[in-house]
C-alpha positions as CSV (number, residue, x, y, z in Angstrom):
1,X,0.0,0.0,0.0
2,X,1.3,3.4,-0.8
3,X,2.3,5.9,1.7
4,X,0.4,8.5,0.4
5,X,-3.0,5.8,0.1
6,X,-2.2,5.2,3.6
7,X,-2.0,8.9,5.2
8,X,-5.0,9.7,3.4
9,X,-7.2,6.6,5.4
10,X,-5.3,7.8,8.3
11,X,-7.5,11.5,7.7
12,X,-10.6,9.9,6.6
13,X,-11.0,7.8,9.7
14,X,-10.3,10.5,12.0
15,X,-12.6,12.6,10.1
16,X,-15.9,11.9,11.9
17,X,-14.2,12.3,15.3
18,X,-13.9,16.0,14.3
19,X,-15.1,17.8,17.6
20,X,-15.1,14.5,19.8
21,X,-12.8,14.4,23.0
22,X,-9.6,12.8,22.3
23,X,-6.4,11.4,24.1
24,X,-3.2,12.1,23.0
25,X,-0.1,10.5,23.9
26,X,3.1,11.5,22.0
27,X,6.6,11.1,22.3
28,X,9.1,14.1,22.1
29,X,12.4,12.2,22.3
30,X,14.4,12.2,25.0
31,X,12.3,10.2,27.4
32,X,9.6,13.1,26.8
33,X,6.4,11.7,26.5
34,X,3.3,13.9,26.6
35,X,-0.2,13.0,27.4
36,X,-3.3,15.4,27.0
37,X,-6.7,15.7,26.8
38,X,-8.3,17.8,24.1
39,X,-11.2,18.0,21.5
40,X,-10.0,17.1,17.7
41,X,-10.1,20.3,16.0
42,X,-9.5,20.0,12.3
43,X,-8.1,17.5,10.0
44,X,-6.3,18.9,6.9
45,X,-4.5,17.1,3.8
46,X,-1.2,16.8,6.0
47,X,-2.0,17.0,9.7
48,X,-4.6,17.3,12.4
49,X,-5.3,20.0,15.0
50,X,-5.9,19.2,18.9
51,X,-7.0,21.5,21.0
52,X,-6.3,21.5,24.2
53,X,-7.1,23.8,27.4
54,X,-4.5,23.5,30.3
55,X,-5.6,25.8,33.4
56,X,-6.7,28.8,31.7
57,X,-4.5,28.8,28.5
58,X,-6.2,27.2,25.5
59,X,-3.5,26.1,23.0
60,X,-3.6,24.3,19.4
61,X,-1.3,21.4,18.7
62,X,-0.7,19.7,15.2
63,X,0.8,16.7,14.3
64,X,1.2,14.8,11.3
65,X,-0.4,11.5,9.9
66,X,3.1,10.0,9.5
67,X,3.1,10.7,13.7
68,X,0.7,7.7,14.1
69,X,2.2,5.4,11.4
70,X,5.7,6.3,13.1
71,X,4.0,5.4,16.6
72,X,5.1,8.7,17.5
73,X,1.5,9.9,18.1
74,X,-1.4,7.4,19.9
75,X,-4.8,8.9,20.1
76,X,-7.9,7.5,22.1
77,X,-11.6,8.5,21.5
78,X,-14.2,7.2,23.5
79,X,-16.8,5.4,21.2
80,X,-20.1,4.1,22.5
81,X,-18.0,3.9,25.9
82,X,-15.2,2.1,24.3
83,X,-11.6,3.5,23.8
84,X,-10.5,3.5,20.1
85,X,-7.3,3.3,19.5
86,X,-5.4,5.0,16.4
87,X,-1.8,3.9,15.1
88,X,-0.5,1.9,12.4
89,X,-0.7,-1.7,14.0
90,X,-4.5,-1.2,15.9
C-alpha cells in the first residue's frame, strides 16, 4: 500500500471524530512523552489540530499523519463507551 493511500485513510477515519474528546499521547524524544486531553479540531490534507485547554490557556497542537504510522502519536476517542485506538498496528 502506498504511503500516500495510507496517510490519506489515516484522515478519513479520523474525520468523523472531528469535535469528539480525544487522548493524546506522544513522544518528544528524550524520554519526553506527553499525554493530553483535548477536543480534535481540524483535520487537513497533511495534519490534524488538537486542542487543548490547560488551566486557563487554550492552546492548538498539530501533528502529522506520519506521527501515528511512526507510533510517535497514539490517540484515544471514546466510542459508544469504548476507547478507540489509532496507530499503524491497531
Amino acid at each position: 500500500m502506498s504511503a500516500r493511500k495510507l496517510l490519506s485513510e489515516i484522515k478519513q477515519d479520523l474525520e468523523p471524530y472531528i469535535g469528539s474528546n480525544i487522548k493524546v499521547k506522544a513522544n518528544r524524544g528524550r524520554k519526553k512523552v506527553i499525554e493530553k486531553t483535548g477536543v480534535l479540531e481540524s483535520t487537513y490534507p497533511n495534519i490534524f489540530v488538537v486542542r487543548i485547554k490547560e488551566k486557563s490557556i487554550e492552546r492548538r497542537i498539530s501533528f502529522t499523519y506520519a506521527d501515528i504510522i511512526t507510533e510517535q502519536v497514539v490517540l484515544t476517542v471514546k466510542k459508544d463507551g469504548e476507547d478507540v485506538l489509532f496507530n499503524e498496528k491497531a
